[in-house]
C-alpha positions as CSV (number, residue, x, y, z in Angstrom):
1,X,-17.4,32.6,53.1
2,X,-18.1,33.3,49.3
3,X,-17.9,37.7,48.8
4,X,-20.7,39.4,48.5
5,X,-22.1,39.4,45.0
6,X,-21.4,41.6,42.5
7,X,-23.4,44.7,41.3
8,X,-23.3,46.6,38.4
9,X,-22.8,50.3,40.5
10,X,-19.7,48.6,41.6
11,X,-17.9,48.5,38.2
12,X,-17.1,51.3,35.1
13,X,-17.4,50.3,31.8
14,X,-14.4,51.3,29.3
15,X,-14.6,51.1,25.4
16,X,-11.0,51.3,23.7
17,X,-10.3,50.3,20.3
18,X,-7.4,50.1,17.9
19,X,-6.3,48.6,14.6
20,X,-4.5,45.3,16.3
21,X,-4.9,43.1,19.6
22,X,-2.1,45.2,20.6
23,X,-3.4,47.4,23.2
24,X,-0.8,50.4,23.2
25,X,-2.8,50.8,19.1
26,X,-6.4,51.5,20.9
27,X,-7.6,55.0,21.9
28,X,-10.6,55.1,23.9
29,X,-13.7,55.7,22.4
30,X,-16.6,58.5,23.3
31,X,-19.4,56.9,24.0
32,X,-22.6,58.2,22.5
33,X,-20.6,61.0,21.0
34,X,-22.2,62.3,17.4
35,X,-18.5,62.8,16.1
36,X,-16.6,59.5,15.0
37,X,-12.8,58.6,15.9
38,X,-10.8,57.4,13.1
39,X,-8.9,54.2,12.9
40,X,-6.3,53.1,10.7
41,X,-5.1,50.1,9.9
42,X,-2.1,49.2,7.9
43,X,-1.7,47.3,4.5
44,X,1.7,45.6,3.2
45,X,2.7,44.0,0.3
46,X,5.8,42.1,0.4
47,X,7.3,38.6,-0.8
48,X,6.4,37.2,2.3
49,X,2.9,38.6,3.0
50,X,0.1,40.4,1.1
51,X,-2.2,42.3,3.6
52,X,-5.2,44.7,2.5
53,X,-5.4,48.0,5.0
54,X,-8.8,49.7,6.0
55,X,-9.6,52.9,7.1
56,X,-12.1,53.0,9.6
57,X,-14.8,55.9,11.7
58,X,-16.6,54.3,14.5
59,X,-19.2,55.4,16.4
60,X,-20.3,53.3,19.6
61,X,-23.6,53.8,21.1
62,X,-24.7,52.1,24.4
63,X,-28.2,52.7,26.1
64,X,-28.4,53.9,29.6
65,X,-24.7,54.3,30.3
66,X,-24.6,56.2,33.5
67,X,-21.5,54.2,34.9
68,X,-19.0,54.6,32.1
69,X,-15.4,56.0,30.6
70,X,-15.2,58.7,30.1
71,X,-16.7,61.0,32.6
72,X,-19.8,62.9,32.1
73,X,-20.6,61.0,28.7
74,X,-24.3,60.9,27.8
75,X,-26.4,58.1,29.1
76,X,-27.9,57.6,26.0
77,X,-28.3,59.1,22.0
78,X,-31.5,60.5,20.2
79,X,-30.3,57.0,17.8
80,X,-32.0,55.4,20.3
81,X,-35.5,57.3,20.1
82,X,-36.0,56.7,15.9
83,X,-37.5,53.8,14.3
84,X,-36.3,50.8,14.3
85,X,-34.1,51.2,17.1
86,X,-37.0,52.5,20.2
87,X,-39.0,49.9,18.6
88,X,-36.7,46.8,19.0
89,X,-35.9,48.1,22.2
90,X,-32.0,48.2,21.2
91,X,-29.4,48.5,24.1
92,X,-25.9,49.1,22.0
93,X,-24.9,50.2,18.8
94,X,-21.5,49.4,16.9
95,X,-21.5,51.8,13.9
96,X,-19.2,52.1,11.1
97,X,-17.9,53.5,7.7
98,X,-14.9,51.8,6.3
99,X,-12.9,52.1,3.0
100,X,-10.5,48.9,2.5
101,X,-7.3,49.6,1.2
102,X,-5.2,47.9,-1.6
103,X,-2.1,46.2,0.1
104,X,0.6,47.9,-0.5
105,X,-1.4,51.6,-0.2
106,X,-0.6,53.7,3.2
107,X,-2.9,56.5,4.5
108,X,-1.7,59.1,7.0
109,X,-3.1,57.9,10.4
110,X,-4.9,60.1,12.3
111,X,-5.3,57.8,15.9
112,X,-3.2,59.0,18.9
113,X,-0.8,56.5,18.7
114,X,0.1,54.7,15.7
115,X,-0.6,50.7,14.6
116,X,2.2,48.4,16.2
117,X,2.9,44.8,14.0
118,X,1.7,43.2,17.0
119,X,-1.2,41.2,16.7
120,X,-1.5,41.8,12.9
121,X,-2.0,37.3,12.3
122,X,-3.4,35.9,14.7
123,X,-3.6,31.6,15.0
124,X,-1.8,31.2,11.8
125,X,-1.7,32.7,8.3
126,X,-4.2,31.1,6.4
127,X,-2.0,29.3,3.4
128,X,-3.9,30.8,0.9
129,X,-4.4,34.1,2.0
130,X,-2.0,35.7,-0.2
131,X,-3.2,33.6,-3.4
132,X,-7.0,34.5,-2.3
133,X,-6.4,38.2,-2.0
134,X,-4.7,39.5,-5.1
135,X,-7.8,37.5,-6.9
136,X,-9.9,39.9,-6.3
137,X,-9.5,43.7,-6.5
138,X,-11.2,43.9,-2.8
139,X,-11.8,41.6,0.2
140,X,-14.4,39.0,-0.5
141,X,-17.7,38.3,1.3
142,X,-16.6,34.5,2.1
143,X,-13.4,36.9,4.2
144,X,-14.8,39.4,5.8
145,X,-15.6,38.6,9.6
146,X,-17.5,39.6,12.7
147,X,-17.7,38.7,15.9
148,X,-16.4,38.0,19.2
149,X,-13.1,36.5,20.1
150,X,-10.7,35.7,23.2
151,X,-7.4,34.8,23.3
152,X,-7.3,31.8,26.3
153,X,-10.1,29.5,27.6
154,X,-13.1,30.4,29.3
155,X,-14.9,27.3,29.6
156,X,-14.5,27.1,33.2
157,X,-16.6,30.2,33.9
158,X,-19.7,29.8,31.5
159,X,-22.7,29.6,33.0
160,X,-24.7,26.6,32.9
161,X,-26.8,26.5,29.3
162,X,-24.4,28.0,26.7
163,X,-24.7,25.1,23.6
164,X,-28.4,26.0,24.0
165,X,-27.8,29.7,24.0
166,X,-25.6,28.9,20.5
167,X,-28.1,27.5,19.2
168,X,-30.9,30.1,19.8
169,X,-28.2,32.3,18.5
170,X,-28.2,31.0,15.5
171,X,-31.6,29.6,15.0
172,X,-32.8,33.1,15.7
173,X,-31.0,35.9,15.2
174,X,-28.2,34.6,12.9
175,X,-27.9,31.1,10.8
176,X,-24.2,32.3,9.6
177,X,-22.7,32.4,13.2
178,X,-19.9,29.8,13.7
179,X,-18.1,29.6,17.2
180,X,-16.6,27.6,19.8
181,X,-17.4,28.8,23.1
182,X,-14.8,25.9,25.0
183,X,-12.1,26.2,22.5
184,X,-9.2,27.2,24.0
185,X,-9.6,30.4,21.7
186,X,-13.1,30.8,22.3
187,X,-14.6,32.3,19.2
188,X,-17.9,33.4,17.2
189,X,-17.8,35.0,14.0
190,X,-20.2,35.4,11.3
191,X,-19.5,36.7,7.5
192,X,-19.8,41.1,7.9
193,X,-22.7,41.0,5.3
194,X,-24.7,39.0,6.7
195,X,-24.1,40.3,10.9
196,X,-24.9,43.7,10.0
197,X,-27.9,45.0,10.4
198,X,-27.4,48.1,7.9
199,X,-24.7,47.7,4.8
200,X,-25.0,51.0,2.8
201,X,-22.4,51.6,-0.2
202,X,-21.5,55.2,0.9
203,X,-20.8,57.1,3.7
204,X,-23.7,57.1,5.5
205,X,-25.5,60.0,7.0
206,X,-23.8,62.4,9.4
207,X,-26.7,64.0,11.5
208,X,-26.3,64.9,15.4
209,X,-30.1,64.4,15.8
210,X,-30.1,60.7,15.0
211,X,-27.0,60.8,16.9
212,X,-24.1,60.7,14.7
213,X,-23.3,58.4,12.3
214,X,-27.1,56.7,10.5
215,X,-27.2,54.1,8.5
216,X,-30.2,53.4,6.0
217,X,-29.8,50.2,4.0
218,X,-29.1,50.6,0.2
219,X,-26.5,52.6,-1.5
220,X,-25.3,56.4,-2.3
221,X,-25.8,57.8,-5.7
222,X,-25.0,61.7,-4.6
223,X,-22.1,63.6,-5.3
224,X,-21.9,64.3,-1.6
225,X,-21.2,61.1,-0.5
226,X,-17.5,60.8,-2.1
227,X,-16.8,56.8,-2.9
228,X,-13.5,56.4,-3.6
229,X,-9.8,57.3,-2.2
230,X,-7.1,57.5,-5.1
231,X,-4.3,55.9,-2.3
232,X,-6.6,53.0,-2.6
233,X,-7.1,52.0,-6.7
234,X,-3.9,52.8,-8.7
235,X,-5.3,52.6,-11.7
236,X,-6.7,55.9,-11.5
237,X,-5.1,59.2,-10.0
238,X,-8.2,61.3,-9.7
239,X,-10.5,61.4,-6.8
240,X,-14.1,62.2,-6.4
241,X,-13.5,65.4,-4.3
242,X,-10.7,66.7,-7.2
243,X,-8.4,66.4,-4.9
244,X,-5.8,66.6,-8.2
245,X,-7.4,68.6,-10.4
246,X,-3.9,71.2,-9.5
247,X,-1.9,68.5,-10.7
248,X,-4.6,68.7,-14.3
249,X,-4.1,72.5,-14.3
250,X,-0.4,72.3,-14.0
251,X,0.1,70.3,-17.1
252,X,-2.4,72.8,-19.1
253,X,-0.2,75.6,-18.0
254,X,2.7,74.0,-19.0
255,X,1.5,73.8,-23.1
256,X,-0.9,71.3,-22.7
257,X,-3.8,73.2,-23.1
258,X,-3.4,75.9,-25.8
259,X,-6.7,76.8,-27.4
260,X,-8.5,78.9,-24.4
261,X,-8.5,76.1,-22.6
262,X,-9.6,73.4,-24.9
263,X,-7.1,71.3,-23.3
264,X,-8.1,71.4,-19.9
265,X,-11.7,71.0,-21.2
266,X,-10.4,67.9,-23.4
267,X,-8.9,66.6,-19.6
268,X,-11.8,67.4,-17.5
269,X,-13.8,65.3,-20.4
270,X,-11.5,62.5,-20.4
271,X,-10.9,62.2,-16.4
272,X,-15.2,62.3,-16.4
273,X,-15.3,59.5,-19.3
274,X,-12.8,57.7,-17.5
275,X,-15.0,57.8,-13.9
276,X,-18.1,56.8,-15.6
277,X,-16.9,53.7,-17.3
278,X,-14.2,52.8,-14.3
279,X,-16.2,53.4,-11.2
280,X,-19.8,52.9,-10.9
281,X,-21.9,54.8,-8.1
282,X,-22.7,53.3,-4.9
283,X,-26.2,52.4,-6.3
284,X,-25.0,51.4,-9.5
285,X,-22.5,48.8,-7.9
286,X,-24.9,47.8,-4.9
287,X,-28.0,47.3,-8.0
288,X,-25.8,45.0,-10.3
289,X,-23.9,42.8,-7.6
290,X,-28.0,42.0,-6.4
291,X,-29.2,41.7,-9.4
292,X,-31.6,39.4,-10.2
293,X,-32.1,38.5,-6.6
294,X,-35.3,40.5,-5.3
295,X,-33.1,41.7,-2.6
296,X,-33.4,46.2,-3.2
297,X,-32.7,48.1,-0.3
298,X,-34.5,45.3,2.1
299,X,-31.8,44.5,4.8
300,X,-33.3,41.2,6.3
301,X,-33.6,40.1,2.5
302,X,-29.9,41.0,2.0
303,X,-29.1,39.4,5.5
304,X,-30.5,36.0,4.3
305,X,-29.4,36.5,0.7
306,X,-25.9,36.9,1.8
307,X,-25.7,33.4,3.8
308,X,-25.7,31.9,0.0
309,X,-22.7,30.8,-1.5
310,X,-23.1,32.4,-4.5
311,X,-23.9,35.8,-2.6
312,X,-20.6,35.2,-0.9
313,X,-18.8,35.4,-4.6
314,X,-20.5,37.9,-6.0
315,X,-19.8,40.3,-3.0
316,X,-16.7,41.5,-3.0
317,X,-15.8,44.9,-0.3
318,X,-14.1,46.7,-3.0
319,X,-10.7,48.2,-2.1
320,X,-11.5,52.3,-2.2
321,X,-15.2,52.0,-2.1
322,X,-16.9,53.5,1.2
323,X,-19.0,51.7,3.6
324,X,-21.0,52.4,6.2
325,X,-23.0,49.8,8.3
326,X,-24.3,49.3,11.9
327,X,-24.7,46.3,14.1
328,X,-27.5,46.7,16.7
329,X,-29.3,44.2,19.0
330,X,-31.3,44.6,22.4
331,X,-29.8,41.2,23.7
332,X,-26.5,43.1,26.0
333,X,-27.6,45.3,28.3
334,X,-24.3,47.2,29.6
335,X,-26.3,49.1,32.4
336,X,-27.5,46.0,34.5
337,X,-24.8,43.4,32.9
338,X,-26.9,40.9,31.5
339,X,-27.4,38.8,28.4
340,X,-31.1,38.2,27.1
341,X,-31.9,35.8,24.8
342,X,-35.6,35.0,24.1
343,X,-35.6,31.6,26.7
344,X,-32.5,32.2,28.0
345,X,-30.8,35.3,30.2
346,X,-27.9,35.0,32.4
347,X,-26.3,37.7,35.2
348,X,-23.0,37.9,33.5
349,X,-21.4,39.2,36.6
350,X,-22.4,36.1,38.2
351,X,-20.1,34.2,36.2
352,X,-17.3,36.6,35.0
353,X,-13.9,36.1,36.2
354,X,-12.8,39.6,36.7
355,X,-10.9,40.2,34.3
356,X,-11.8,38.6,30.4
357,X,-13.4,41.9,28.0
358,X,-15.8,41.4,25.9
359,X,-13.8,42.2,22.4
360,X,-15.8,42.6,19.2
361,X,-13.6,42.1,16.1
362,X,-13.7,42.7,12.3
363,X,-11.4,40.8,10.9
364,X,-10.1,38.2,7.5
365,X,-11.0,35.0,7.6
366,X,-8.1,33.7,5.7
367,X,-5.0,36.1,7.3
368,X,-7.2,36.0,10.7
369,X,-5.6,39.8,10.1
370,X,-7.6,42.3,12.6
371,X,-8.7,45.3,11.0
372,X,-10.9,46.7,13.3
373,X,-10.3,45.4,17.5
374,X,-13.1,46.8,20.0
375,X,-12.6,45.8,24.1
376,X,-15.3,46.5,26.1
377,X,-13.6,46.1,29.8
378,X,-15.2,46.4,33.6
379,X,-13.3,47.8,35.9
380,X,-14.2,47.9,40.1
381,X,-14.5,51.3,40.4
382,X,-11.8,51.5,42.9
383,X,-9.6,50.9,40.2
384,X,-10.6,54.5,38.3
385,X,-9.6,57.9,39.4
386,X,-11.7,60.5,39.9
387,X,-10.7,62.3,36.7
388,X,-11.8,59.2,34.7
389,X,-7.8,57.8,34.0
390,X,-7.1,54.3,35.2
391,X,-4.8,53.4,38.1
392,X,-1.8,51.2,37.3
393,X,-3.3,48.4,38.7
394,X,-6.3,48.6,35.9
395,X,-3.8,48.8,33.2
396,X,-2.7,45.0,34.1
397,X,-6.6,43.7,34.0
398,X,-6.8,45.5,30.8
399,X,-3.7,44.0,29.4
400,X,-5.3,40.3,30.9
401,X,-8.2,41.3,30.1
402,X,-7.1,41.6,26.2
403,X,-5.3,38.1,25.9
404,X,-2.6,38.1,28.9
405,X,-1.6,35.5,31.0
406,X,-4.3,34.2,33.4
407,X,-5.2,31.2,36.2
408,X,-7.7,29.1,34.6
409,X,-9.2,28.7,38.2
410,X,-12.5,30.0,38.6
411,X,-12.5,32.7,41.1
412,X,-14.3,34.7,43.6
413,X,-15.9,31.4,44.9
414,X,-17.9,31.0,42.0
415,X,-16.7,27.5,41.4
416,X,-20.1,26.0,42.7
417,X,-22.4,28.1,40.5
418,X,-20.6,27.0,37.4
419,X,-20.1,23.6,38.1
420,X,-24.1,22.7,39.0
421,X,-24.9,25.0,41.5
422,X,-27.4,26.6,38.8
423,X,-30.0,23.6,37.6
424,X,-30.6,24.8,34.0
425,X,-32.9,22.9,31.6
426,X,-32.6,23.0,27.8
427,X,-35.5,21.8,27.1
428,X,-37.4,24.8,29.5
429,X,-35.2,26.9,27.7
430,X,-36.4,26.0,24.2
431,X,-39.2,25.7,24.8
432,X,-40.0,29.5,26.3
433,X,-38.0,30.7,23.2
434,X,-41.0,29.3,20.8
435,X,-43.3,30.5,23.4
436,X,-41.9,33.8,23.1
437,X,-41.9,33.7,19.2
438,X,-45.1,32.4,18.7
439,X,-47.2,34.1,16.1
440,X,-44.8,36.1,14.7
441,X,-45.4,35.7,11.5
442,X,-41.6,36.5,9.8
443,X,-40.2,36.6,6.8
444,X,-36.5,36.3,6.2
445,X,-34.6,38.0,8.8
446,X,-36.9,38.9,10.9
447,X,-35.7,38.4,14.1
448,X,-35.0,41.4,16.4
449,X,-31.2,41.3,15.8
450,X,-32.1,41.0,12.1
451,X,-31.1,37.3,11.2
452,X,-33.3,34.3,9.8
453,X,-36.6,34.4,11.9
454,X,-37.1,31.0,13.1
455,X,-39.2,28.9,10.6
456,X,-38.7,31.6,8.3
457,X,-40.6,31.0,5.1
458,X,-39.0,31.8,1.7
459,X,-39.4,34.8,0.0
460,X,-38.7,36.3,-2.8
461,X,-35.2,36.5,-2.5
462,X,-33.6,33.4,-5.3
């Protein structure tokens, strides 16, 4: 006799995340917090390897979380009530700034438990990827990933349906997806510039009634929003919060600034003239890498922009220049565990084998060098105290969960659900999806998710 199916109320969700696969580098992350956790991941530079660092806040933001880690966290955040967000109906919300780091540069981490080497290449160095990245004074468009990733097969648990899924995926919401859902590293990544739904150059907004960290597409061009970290570009020792103007006033005192402090004033001149020819403002950098292509502060217009290959070139995440972007989409719902697709929707419980974690990952193309690892893992809730820590046995599906040895049996007596015991038709399934999207009229990007609209028409964007 097959058990008795699964429900959401009989799991807890947990949200960790760390600078590697390596699990003992993740902390677990406050869900629908305002305030940010830090995240550090490290650079090297050596004969053998050339690796750019990041520094990372993350905010994570999941809709109608009432059966979640830790205890007594909100069940939702006002970022769900504004514009577009109550609009598109948006269940989750993976929110960053990041500043990428020369390799070579160290920052002082601030994580509870420091970045282990484990995990740092994953499937291979890319041969190039040392070649590639000291071309460019930051990490290129064509590099810089997003996505989803596992570390062994999961073939024998999808559910019936998932090429046609991929392609509604990509026809919809993204054209710059890639994956391999059978692989025996499943995968699906997409270039960062054009997955995100928001890419500001700054820091973003801070503001507790929009919940935490906001991101409006476009770029900073205030003071306020500081651009640049000194660790990060060593061709210049100042920094925009004057972190070393002691070290200016030092040499003045010591006879470099006679003259009522003409010298200092000859410094302060120099260190401005210096700022304003070597680093451009957020907006001034964002306006001159788009120029010419009609783009602004439009984020479906940069979305489908950025699937160009020239876009690709032109973009380049600049080591010491902030960032701040979000990645939102109504399609997971967390709360009842399922995946909606227009046409297509599947119980994931049904088919999940009790252990695999759904593991979003931002990452280089080239290295295949994690910067940024988030694991989103169920857990029975037999499994969690009543104080919210996990009981030993939960620390092993964790550790399976992120890329441990595991039985490629399907379990839990699922085996005739995933081999036909569903009757799914792709064609049905297309077909409601053009249903559904039927006179919507879109431009570029318009889906819900933010990626080409299907038969989008061009626009203005060359």
């Amino acid at each position: 006799m097959p058990p008795p199916p699964r429900t959401p109320e009989n799991y807890t969700l947990r949200v960790t995340a760390g600078p590697t696969y390596d699990l003992a580098t993740h902390v677990e992350i406050p869900i629908n917090s305002p305030h940010l956790t830090h995240i550090s991941s490290p650079s090297s530079s050596s004969s053998s390897t050339t690796e750019a660092g990041m520094d990372i806040d993350l905010t994570v933001r999941i809709q109608n979380y009432h059966r979640g880690l830790p205890r007594n966290s909100p069940s939702t955040s006002p970022y769900f009530d504004r514009e577009p967000h109550r609009y598109n109906r948006d269940q989750y919300s993976i929110g960053l700034r990041f500043r990428p780091r020369r390799p070579g540069t160290s920052t002082e981490p601030t994580s509870a438990k420091p970045a282990g080497d484990d995990g740092q290449e994953r499937d291979g160095a890319g041969e190039n990827g040392e070649k590639d990245m000291n071309e460019k004074d930051g990490i290129p468009a064509t590099d810089l990933q997003f996505g989803n990733d596992f570390d062994h097969p999961i073939r024998n648990y999808l559910p019936p349906g998932v090429n046609t899924a991929m392609n509604i995926l990509k026809w919809w919401i993204d054209p710059g997806l890639e994956g391999d859902a059978y692989a025996d590293q499943p995968y699906l990544y997409g270039p960062a510039l054009s997955s995100f739904n928001a890419v500001r150059v700054g820091k973003g907004e801070e503001d507790e009634s929009k919940g935490g960290l906001w991101v409006e597409e476009g770029a900073s061009d205030s003071e306020g929003e500081s651009e640049f970290d000194a660790n990060s570009d060593d061709d210049d020792d100042d920094d925009d919060d004057g972190r070393n103007d002691k070290a200016t006033e030092t040499g003045d005192a010591e006879g470099h600034g006679h003259g009522h402090g003409h010298g200092h004033e000859k410094e302060k001149e120099k260190k401005k003239h210096k700022k304003g020819n070597g680093r451009k403002s957020g907006k001034q950098w964002r306006e001159e890498v788009l120029a010419g292509s009609g783009v602004g502060n439009d984020a479906k217009k940069r979305q489908k922009w950025a699937l160009k290959e020239d876009a690709k070139t032109k973009w380049v995440w600049e080591y010491g220049r902030t960032y701040a972007v979000d990645f939102y989409n109504p399609y997971i719902d967390f709360g009842k565990c399922e995946l909606k697709l227009p046409g297509f929707g599947v119980n994931v419980l049904r088919y999940w084998d009790g252990e695999t974690g759904l593991r979003y990952v931002l990452r280089n193309r080239l290295t295949k060098k994690p910067y940024l690892v988030i694991l989103f893992t169920l857990y029975p809730n037999d499994m969690v105290n009543e104080d919210g820590t996990l009981k030993s046995e939960a620390l092993k599906v964790t550790a399976r969960a992120s890329g441990g040895e595991k039985d490629e049996q399907v379990n839990y007596g699922e085996k005739e659900a995933v081999d036909g015991g569903d009757k799914f038709d792709a064609d049905k399934a297309v077909e409601e999806a053009k249903s559904k999207l039927e006179g919507v009229t879109l431009g570029a990007g318009e889906g819900p998710r933010g990626g080409a609209g299907v038969g989008a028409a061009d626009d203005d964007v060359d």
